[in-house]
N, C-alpha and C positions, 0 to 999 in steps of 0.2 A: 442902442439896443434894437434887436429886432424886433419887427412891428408884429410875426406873428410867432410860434414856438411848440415844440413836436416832443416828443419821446419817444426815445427809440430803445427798446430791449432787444438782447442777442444781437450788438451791435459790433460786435468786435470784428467779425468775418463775414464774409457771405452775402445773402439775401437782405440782411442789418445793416451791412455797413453801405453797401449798396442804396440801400434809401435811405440811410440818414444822408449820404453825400446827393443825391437826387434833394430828398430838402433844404440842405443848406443852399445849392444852388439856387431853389426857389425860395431863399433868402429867409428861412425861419429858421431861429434860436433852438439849437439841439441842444437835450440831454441825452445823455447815449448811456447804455445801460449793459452789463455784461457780468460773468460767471470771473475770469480769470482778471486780476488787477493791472499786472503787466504788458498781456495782451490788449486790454482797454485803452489804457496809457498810449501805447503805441497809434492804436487807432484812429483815439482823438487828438494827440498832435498832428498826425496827419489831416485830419480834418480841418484844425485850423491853420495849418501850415498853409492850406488852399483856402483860406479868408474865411472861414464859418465861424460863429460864436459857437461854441462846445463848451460844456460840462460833462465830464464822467461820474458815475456812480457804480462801483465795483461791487458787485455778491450774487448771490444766486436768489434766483427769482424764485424757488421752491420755498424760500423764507416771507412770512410775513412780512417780516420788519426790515426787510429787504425791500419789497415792495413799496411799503409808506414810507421809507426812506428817501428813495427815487420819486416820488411824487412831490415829496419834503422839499430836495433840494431844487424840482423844479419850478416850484412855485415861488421859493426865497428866490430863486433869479430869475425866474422869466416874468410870475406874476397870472402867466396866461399860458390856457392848452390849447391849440388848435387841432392838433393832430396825436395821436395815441396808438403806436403800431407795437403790437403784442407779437413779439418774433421768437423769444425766449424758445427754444424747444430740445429734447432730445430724443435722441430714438434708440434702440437699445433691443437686437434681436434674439429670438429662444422659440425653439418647439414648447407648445403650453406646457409638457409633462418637467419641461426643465427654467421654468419663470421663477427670477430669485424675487423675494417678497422686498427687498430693499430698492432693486431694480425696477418695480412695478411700481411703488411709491414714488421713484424720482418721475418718472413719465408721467405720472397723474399730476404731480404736483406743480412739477413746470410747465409742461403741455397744455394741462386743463385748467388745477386749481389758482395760478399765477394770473390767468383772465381773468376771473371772477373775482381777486382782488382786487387788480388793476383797475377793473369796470369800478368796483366799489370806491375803493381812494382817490378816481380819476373823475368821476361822476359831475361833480359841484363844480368843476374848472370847465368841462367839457360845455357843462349847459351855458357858464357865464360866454364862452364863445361863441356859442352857437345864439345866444339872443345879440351879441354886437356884428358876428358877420352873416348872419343867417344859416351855419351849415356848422359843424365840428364831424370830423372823423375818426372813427378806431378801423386799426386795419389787422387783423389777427390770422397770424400764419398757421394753416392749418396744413394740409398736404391730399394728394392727389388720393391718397390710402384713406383718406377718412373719408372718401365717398365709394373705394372699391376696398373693401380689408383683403389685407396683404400675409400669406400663410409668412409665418416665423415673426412679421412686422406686427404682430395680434393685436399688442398694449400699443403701440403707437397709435395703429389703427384705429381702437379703442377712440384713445385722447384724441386723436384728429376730428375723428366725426363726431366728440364734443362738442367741440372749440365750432363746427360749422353750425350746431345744429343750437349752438350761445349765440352764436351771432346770430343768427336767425332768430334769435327771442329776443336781443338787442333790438335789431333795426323794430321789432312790436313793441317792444316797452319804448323805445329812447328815440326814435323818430319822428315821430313827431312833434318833438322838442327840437328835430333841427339834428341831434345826433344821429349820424349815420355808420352802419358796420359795413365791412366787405370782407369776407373770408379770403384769404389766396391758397390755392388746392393745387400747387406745382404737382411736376413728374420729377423726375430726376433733375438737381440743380448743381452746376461743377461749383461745388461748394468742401469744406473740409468733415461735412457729415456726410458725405455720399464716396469717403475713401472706399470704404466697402463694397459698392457697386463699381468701381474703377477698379480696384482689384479683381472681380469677378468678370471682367473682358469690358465695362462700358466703360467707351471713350470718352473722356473729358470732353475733348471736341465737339462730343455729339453730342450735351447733355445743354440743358437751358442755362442759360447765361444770367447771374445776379442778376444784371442790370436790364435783361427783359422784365424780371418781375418788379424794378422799380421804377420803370417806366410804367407800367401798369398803372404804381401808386400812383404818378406822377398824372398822369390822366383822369385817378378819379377827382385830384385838387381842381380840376377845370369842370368838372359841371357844377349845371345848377345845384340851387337848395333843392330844387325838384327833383329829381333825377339820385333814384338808390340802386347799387349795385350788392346786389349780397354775398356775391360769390364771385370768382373767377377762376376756372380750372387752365393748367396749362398743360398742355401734353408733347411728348415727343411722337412722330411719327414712327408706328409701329410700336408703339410701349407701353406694355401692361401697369407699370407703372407711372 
């Protein structure tokens, strides 16, 4: 079994699946975590088709009991959290005058309130890590719009500069316990949320690469216990987003 082990939400595509395969390479035991069951399935055979120990847990993370489920099963198999990446997100656009109240619910509650579970059910595993290797990580996807809001992106906007301004009361409460946060505030990522902006003329080609943002991750597992990052913004050249 692997010596150390991650959770990974919204792991199924994109920016998730992206660094859960960045972690398994640096050889910690994934649980990967996602909304659709089929699409999961796939993702974590892949995963271990390329030698990673994997575990899936299929639901959506707007669910409580979704949440402590995913904690549940990682702890019956791994024992231990080193690493905690809250990727889980959707985004979902409207002028204010036409925002459905159903819609506004799903973004808050995956976007925002799925952190502040996670924080909560992942808390007690995180510390027991962080006093045997010196350091534990949560890495929570926020987006480039929760530091500039974004007209029609309003409710993303919203939850994203939550989720930054959570982490930023993390790293003050949970830091000096050795738990460490880092926000990631991408632009545009050629991922399967950002069809919309591909349709609207941006080239895939141009747009940041998964596997920039998890080399990113991948970098902050190499510093010290000393050394916190809270944030990381990524931008395209020339973009407002």
């Amino acid at each position: 079994m692997a010596q150390r082990a991650a959770i990974v939400t919204g792991a199924s595509s994109g920016i998730g699946l992206a660094i859960a395969r960045m972690l398994g390479q640096e050889g910690y035991g994934l649980t990967v975590a996602g909304r659709r069951p089929d699409k999961l399935a796939a993702a974590a055979e892949g995963l271990r088709a390329e030698g990673y120990d994997v575990q899936e847990v299929a639901g959506s993370m707007s669910e409580e009991s979704v949440v402590q489920a995913v904690l549940a099963a990682h702890r019956e198999r791994f024992g231990s959290l080193d690493v905690l990446v809250n990727n889980a997100g959707v985004g979902i656009g409207a002028p204010v005058a036409e925002i459905a109240t159903k819609r506004l619910d799903m973004q808050l509650d995956v976007n925002l309130r799925a952190i502040v579970l996670a924080y909560r059910e992942a808390v007690g595993l995180l510390r027991e890590a962080a006093a045997e290797h010196g350091s534990a990580l949560v890495v929570n996807t926020a987006s480039i719009s929760g530091r500039r809001g974004q007209a029609w992106l309003s409710v993303y906007s919203a939850t994203k500069a939550g989720v930054v301004g959570f982490t930023e009361a993390m790293n003050k409460e949970l830091a000096g316990e050795g738990i460490k946060s880092t926000a990631l505030c991408p632009a545009f990522v050629d991922t399967p949320m950002t069809e919309f902006a591909k349709a609207g003329g941006i080239e895939a080609e141009k747009m940041i690469r998964p596997e920039d943002i998890a080399e990113a991750v991948r970098m902050l597992l190499r510093l010290s216990p000393a050394c916190i990052v809270p944030e990381i913004i990524f931008e395209r050249s020339g973009d407002e987003l």
